[in-house]
ZAVEXMAR-432680 format. One record per residue: residue in three letters; x, y, z of N, C-alpha, C in turn. Coordinates in steps of 0.05 Angstrom, whole numbers, padded with zeros to 5 digits, always signed. Layout:
REM residues N
alaXYZXYZXYZ
...
END
This chain:
REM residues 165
unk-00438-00284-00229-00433-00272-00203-00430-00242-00208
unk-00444-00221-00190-00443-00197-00190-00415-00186-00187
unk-00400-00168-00206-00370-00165-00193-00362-00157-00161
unk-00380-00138-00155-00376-00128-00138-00371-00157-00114
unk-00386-00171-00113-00385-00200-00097-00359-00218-00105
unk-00354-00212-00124-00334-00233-00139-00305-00206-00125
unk-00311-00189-00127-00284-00175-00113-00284-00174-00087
unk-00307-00167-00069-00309-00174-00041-00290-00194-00033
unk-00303-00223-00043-00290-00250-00044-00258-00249-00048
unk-00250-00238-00074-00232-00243-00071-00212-00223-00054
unk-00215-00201-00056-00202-00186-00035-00197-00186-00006
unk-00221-00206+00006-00225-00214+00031-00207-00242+00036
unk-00202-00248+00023-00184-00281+00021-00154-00273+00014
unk-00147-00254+00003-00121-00240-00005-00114-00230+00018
unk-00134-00205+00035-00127-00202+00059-00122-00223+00085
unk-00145-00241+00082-00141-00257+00101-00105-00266+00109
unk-00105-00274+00084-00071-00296+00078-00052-00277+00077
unk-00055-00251+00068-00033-00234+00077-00031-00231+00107
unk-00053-00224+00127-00052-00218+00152-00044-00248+00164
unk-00045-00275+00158-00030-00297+00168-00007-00298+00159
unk+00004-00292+00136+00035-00296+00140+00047-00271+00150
unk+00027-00257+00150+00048-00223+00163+00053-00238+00198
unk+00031-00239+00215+00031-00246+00243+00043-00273+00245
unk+00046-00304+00221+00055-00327+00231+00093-00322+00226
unk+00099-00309+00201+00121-00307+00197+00137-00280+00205
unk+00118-00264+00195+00133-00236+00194+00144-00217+00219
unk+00120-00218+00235+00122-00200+00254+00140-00218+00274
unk+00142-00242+00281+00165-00256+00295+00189-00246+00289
unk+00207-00247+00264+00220-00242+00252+00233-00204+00255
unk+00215-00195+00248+00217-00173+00246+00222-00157+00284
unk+00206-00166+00295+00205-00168+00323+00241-00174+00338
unk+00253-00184+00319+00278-00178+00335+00303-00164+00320
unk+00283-00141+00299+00300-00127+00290+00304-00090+00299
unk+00322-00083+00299+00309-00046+00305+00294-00036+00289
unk+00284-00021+00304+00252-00001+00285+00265+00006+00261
unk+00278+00015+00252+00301+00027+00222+00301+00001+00215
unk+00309-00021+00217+00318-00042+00207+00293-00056+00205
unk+00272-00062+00210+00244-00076+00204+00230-00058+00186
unk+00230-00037+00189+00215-00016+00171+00218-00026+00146
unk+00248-00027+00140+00250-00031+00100+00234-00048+00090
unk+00235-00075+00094+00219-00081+00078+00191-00085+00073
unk+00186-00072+00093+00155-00064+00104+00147-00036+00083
unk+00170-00023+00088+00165+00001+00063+00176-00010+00024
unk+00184-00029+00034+00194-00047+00002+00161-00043-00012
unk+00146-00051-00004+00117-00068-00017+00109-00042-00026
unk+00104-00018-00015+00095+00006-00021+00111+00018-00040
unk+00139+00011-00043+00156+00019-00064+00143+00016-00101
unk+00136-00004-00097+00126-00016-00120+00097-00011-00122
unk+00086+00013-00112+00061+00025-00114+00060+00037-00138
unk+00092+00039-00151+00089+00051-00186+00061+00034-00203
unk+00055+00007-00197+00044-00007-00213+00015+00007-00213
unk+00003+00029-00190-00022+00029-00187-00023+00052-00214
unk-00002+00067-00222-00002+00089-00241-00010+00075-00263
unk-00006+00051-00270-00029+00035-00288-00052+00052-00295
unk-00060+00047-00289-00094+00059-00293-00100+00082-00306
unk-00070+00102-00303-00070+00121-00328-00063+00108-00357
unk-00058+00096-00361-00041+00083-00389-00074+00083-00405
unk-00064+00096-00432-00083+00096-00449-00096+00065-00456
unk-00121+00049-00452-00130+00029-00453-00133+00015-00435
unk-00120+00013-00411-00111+00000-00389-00129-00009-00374
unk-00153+00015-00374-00187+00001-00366-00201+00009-00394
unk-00225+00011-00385-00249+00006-00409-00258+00037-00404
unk-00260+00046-00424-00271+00075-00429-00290+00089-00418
unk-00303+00069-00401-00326+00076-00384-00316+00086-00357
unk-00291+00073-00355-00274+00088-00323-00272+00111-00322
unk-00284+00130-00308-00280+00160-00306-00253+00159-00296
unk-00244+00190-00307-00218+00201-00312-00213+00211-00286
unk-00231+00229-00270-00231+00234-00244-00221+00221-00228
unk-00225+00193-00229-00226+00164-00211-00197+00160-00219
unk-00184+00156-00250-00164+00144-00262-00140+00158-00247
unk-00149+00182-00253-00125+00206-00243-00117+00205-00213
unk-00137+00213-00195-00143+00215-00165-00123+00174-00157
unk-00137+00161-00170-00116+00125-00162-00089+00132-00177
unk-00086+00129-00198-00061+00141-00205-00039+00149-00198
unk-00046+00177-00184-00023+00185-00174-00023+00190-00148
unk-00040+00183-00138-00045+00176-00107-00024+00149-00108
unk-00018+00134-00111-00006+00108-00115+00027+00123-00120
unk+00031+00139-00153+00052+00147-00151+00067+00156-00141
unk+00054+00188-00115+00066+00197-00106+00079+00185-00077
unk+00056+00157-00067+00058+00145-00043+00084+00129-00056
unk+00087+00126-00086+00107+00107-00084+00138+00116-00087
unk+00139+00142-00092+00160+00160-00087+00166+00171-00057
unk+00157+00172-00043+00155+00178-00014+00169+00148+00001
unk+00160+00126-00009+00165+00107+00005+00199+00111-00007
unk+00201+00112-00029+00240+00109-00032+00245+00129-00020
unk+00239+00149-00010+00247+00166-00013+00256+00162+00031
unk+00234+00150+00040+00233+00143+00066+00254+00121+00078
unk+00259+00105+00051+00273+00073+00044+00300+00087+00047
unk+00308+00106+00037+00337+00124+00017+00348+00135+00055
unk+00329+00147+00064+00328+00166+00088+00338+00145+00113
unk+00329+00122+00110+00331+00090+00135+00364+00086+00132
unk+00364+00084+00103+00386+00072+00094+00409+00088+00094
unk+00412+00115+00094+00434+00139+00098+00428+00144+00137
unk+00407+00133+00150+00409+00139+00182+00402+00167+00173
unk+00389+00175+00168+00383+00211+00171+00356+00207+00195
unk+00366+00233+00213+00349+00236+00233+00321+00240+00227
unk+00311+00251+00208+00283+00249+00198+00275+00221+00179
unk+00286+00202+00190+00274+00189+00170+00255+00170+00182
unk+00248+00173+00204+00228+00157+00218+00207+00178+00214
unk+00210+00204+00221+00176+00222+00208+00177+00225+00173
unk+00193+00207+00163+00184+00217+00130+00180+00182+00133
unk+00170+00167+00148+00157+00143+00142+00140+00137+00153
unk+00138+00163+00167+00107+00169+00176+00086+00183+00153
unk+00096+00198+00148+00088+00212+00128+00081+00190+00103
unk+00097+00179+00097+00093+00153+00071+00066+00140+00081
unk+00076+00120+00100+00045+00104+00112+00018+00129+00120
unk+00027+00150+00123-00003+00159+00133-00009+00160+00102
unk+00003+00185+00075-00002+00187+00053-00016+00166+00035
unk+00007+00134+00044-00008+00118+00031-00037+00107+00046
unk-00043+00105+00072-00069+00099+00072-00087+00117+00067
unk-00080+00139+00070-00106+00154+00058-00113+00154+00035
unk-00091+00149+00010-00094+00139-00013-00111+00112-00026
unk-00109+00092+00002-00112+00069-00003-00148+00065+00003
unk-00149+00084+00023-00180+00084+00041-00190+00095+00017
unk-00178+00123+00005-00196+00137-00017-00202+00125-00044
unk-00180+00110-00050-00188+00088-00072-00206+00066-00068
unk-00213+00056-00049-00237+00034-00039-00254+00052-00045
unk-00259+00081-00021-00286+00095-00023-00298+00097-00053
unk-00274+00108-00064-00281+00119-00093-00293+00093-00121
unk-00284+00074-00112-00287+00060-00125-00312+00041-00126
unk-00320+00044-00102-00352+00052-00091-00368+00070-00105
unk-00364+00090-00109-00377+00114-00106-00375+00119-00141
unk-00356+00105-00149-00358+00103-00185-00369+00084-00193
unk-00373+00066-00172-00381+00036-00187-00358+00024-00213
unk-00337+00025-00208-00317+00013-00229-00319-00012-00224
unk-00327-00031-00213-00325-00059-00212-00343-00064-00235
unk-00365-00047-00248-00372-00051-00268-00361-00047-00295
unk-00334-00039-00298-00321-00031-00324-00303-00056-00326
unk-00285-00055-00350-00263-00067-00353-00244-00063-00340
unk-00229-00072-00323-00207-00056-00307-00183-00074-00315
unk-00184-00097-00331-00158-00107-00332-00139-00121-00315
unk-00113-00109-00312-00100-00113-00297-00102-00102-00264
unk-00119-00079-00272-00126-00072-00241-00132-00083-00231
unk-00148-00097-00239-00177-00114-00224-00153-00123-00205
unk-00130-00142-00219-00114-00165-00199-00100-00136-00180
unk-00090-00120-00184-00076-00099-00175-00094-00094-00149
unk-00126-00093-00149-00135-00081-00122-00146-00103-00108
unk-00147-00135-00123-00154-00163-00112-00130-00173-00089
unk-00108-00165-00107-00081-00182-00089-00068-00166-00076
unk-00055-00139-00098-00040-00121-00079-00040-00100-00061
unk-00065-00089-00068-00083-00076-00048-00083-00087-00017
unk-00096-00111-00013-00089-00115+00012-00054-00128+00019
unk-00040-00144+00001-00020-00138+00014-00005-00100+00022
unk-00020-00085+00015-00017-00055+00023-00022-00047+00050
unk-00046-00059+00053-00061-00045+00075-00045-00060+00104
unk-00034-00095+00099-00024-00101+00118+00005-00096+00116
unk+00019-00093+00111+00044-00077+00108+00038-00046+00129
unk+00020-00029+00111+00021-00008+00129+00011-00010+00161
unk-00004-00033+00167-00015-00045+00195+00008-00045+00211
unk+00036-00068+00198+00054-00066+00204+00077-00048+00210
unk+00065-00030+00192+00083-00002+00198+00078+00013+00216
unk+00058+00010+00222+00042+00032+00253+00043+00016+00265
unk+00040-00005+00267+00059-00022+00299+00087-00022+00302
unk+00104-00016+00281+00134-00023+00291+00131+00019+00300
unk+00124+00029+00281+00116+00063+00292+00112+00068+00324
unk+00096+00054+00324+00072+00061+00356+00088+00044+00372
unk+00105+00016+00374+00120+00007+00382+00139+00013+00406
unk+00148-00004+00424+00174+00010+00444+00202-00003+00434
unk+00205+00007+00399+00235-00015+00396+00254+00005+00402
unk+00277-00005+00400+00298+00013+00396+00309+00030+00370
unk+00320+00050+00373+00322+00058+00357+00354+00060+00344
unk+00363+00056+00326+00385+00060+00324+00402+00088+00308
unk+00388+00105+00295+00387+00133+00293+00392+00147+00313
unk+00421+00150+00319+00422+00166+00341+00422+00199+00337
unk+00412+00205+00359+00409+00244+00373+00420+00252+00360
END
């Protein structure tokens, strides 16, 4: 099987099952909590975007992975994953900005997230060794993208807020 098909596949089936238990379990749930109080663990999953800094680690892919690509996923991942504690830290002390620094996190991380698909396209790395990535952009990748779905609906949302003026 061509990788590129063999990742389609699986990426498409990872998303699928993330977007059913986000809408059968999650968003019920979450739905009767305040916007500050649903957010966290919605920004939890992006916390642990440290793992995508993988891909710098000497060996981690196959030598054929351009560095451009390595670097650009890397720390695109890192810095989205410092932003998210940093958004998580801001919920959790009630500071008045901390609904636009979790804006800032989810926009940072999807543009990170869209640029790493494009790019990964555009390098053809489904042809190298990628390792542990491979599972990193099979499984947790889309649990990323629906998390941040989730985040721009509780965002765009009419909840309440409990951060007061």
């Amino acid at each position: 099987m061509e990788p590129i098909v063999l990742f389609g596949i699986q990426f498409t089936l990872s998303l699928v099952a993330y977007l059913l238990i986000a809408f059968w379990y999650v968003v019920p749930r979450l739905s009767l909590l305040p916007r500050e109080v649903a957010l966290v663990p919605l920004l939890w999953v992006h916390a642990f975007r440290v793992v995508g800094g993988t891909i710098l680690a000497p060996g981690a892919v196959g030598p054929g992975v351009p560095m451009e690509f390595r670097t650009m996923i890397g720390y695109g991942d890192l810095i989205t994953a410092v932003l998210a504690l940093v958004a998580l830290t801001a919920l959790r002390v009630r500071f008045q900005g901390a609904i636009a620094l979790v804006w800032l996190c989810v926009i940072v991380g999807m543009v990170d997230t869209v640029n790493a698909i494009i790019q990964s396209m555009r390098f053809n790395v489904f042809t190298y060794a990628l390792g542990v990535n491979w599972v990193i952009v099979t499984i947790y990748v889309p649990a990323l993208l629906v998390s941040s779905l989730l985040i721009f609906m509780q965002l765009l949302g009419n909840k309440r807020s409990i951060i007061t003026a």
